[in-house]
C-alpha positions, 0 to 999 in steps of 0.5 A: 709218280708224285711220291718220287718227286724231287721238287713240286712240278710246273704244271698247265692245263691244256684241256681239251685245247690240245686236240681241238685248237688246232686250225691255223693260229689257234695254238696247237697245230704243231705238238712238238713246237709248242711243247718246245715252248712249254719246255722252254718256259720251265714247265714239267707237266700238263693236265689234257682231256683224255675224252674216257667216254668217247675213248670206250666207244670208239677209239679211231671213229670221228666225232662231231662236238658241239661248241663248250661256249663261243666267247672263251678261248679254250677248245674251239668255239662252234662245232668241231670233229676229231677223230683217231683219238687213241692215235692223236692221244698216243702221239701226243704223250709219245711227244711229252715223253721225248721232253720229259714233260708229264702228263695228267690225264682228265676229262670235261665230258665234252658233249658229242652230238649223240651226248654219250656222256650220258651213258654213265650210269654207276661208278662202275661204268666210270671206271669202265671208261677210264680202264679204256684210257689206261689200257691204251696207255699200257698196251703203248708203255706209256704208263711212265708218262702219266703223272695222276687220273683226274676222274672228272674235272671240276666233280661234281658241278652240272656243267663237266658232270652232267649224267651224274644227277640222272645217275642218282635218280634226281633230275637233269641239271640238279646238283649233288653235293660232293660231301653228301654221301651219294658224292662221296660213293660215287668218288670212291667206288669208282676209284676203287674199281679203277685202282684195282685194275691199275694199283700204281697210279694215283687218282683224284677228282678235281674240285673248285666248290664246296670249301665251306665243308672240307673239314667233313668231306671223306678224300681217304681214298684219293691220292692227292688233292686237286683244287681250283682256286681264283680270287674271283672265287673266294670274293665278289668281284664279278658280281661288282664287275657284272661279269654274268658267266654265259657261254655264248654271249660277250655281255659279261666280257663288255662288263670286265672291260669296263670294269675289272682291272680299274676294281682291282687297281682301286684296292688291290690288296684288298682282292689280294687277301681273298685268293690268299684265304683260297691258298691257306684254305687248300694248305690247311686241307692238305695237312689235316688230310695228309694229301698233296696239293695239284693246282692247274687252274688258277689263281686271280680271275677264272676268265680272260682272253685276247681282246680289246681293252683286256690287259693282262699286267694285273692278271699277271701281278694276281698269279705271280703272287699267286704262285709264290703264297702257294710255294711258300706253304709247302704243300703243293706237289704241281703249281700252276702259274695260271689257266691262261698258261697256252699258246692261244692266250698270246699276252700270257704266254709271251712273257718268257721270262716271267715263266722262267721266273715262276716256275724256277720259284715252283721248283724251288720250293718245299714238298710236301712232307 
């Protein structure tokens, strides 16, 4: 699909927000009006959670999810069910399809009671349950809406790939490094099995460490490259904001109201270069390796929210020059305008015509060659 490309893509992450925020006012009760509004703002795509592991066990049975984390705003914040999965799934690509909104398929392991996640044992059971998915897709004809597979969100950090260190024979919660040879085999036996079953579509894992090795990491068997990339990332500007991530406390939200947007105001461009030097990073990437770029998580801080005292104007101004620095170098295939960009992040996704603005300098800018 991205080879025939006419122009790069608008792309958001709708996670796995798209089927669980959907209790009144939490953004995602109505697909069809929301995606209206995606439509709306310019977008061409949208990257959801597809749950492969809970897809392979039961596709229609109702599953009970325990909470990601209670102070962010994607997903739902305490305990949650969804069921009829292949059919909420299938109605809501049927929706993108009927406004030529693509999408791309990826998973964060979301933990169910019985954590089925860590049923994964080999790249082949990887695959196994990512065949599930596709499978679906292909029995519904389906298959022209899907824009890439992302294997694993964010491989291959503890907290979306937790049954990969038991995999590996190390112990639970130790991590693996991506450029280590076990990494690398783990990627690439398991988009080999899932490329043998299904040869026209195009795969990945997406990333946001280990830019320090890039130059030595094997990505011959992907078809594009998926980075995340936040100034906060490439700098220190949490630890001097004292942001301290934790899932269920608001500590760390207590400390960026204090502290974030007067730190970034002192000297922005100074936080400015460091989300630049991510961008030149993924942009070099691409061209030593010949691959595409697809950013759908970016590009000034990684957490924010709808709360007291959190204003979204310098939020705003880091991703608007976010998205012109990465337009500008040509080797993005899909930008997205931030992480924020849903309807539950009201003082992002109001702005109507800044969207239109930034995804009219995404469409208009070069592909990469």
């Amino acid at each position: 699909m991205l080879k025939k490309l006419e122009h790069p893509l608008a792309i958001t992450m709708w996670d796995f927000s798209w089927l669980e925020r959907r209790w009144p006012g939490a953004g995602y009760e109505n697909w069809d009006e929301v995606l209206d509004e995606l439509k709306v703002r310019g977008y061409d795509a949208v990257r959801i959670d597809a749950y492969p592991h809970l897809m392979a066990v039961g596709p229609e049975q109702e599953w009970t999810l325990k909470p990601e984390w209670s102070v962010q705003d994607w997903g739902a914040p305490t305990l949650t069910k969804i069921s009829h999965l292949r059919r909420n799934l299938v109605e809501f690509i049927r929706a993108c399809g009927r406004k030529n909104i693509l999408v791309a398929l990826s998973t964060w392991f979301r933990e169910d009671v019985d954590n089925h996640r860590m049923n994964i044992k080999s790249p082949k059971d990887m695959a196994d349950i990512w065949i599930s998915v596709l499978n679906i897709m292909e029995e519904e004809k389906l298959m022209e809406h899907i824009l890439y597979v992302d294997l694993c969100n964010e491989f291959p950090i503890s907290c979306w790939a937790p049954w990969l260190a038991p995999a590996l024979g190390k112990a639970p919660g130790e991590e693996v490094l991506r450029a280590s040879e076990e990494g690398t085999a783990w990627m690439r036996d398991s988009i080999s099995a899932l490329r043998s079953a299904y040869p026209n579509l195009e795969y990945c894992y997406s990333v946001c460490s280990e830019f320090d090795t890039l130059s030595t990491q094997d990505v011959s068997f992907m078809d594009l490259l998926e980075p995340h990339i936040w100034m906060a990332q490439w700098s220190d500007f949490y630890t001097q904001v004292g942001y301290n991530y934790e899932r269920f406390s608001s500590a760390g939200y207590d400390n960026m109201v204090q502290h974030a947007e007067t730190l970034y105001k002192s000297k922005p461009e100074y936080w400015q270069q460091f989300m630049y030097k991510g961008i030149d990073t993924a942009a070099q990437w691409s061209r030593d390796t010949g691959k595409p770029l697809v950013t759908t998580e970016c590009w000034g801080i990684v957490d924010y929210k709808d709360w007291p005292l959190l204003n979204w104007d310098w939020i705003i101004e880091l991703c608007e020059l976010g998205v012109k620095h990465a337009a500008s170098t040509g080797r993005w295939a899909a930008i997205s305008t931030s992480n924020f960009c849903g309807p539950q992040f009201k003082g992002m996704w109001r702005d109507i015509e800044w969207h239109q603005r930034m995804t009219s300098i995404i469409h208009n800018a070069a592909l990469p060659k």
